[in-house]
N, C-alpha and C positions, 0 to 999 in steps of 0.2 A: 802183416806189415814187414816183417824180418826176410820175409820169400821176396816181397817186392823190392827192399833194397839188396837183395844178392841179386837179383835177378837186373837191375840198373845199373848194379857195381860190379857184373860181369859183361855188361855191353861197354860199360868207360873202360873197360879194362883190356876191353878188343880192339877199342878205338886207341887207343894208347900205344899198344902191340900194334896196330898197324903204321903207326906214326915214326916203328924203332924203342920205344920203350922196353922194359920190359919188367914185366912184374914179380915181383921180390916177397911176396909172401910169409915162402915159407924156408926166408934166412934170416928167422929171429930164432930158432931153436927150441923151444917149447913154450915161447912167449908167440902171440896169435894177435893179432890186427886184430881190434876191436869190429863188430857187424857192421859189415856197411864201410869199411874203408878198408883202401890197399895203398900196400908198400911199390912203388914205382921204383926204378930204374931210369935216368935219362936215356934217350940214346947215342952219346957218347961216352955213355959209363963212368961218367964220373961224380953223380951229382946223385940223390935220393929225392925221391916228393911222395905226397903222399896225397892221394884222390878218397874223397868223401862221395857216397853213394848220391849225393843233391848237383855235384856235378861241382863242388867247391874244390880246389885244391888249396895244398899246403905251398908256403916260399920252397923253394931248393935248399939239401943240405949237405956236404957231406957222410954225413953222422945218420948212419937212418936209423939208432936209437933217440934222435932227435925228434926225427918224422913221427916215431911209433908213440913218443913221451905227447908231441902234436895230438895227435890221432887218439889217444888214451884221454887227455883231459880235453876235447872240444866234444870225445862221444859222455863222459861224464857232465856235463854244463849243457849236454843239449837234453839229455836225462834230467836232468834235476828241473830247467824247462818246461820240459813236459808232464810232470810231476804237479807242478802248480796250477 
């Protein structure tokens, strides 16, 4: 399941980058995008979002330790979900 959503969340991530986007990864420092979701860049560089492997995004922010705090508890609450 973990290869199928890299493998979803690297096609929205192409589609994104082709739109202007650009993906933002790996400018959290040794903090990491939970599996299954990326840090986005609008393309006029001012704004942060944040794309989930189901094809949901997050509001715009400009804080993308916002987007990341996003992305950290909707992938814990879809975990605990799945769990039940």
């Amino acid at each position: 399941m973990m290869c199928e959503k890299q493998q979803i969340l690297s096609s929205l991530i192409r589609d994104e980058e082709y739109i202007g986007s650009t993906c933002c990864n790996h400018s959290l420092g040794i903090q990491q995008m939970p599996i299954g979701y990326a840090l986005m860049l609008n393309p006029d560089g001012t704004h942060y979002y944040g794309v989930k492997w189901t094809r949901e995004e997050s509001s715009e922010h400009w804080n993308k330790w916002a987007i990341y705090n996003w992305a950290k508890k909707d992938s814990e609450e879809s975990e605990k979900e799945s769990n039940q």
